[in-house]
N, C-alpha and C positions, 0 to 999 in steps of 0.2 A: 919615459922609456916605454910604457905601455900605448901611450898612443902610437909611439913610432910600431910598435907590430901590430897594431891596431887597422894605420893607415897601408902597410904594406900587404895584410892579409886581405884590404880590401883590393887592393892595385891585381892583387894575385886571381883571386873572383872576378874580376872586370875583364883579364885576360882573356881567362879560362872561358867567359862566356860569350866573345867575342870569337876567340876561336873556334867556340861551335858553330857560332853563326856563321863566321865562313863557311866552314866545312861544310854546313846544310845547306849550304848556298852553292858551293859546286860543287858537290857530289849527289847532296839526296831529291835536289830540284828539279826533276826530271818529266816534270808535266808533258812537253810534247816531243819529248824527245823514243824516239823507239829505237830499236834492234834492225842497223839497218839489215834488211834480206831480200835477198831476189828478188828485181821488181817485176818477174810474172807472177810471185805468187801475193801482191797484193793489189788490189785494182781499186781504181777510183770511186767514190763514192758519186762523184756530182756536191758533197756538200762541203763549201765552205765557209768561214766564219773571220771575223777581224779578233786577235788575241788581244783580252784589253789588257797588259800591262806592257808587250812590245807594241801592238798598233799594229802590226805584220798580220797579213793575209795567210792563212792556215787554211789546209787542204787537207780531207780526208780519206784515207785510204785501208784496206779492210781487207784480210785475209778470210777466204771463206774456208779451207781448211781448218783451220783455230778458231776461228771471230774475232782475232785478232785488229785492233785496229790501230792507227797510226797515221800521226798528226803532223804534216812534213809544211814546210812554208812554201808559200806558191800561188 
């Protein structure tokens, strides 16, 4: 009997930790993703780079009001 809530407490941990993984996976994953905003107020950098875990060409772009910057594909 004690293994069966043994086994279940683990099943319930494996969930749980699984579900966060989701979770941080779309929601807190937010590397090049920005706020999009009026594209006058951010201008092209000139630089761009290949993303190494999509392989997608990234473009950067940079609000001189804030110094804000932002990483759009392109």
């Amino acid at each position: 009997m004690l293994l069966h809530w043994y086994l279940a407490l683990e099943a319930v941990v494996f969930l749980v930790v699984i579900g966060i993984a989701v979770w941080g996976f779309i929601f807190w994953d937010r590397r090049y993703r920005g706020a999009p905003g009026p594209p006058d107020q951010f201008q092209p950098t000139g630089e761009t780079f290949r993303d190494p875990t999509t392989s997608r060409m990234m473009r950067v772009f940079y609000n001189p009001s804030t110094g804000e910057r932002q990483y759009r594909e392109g």
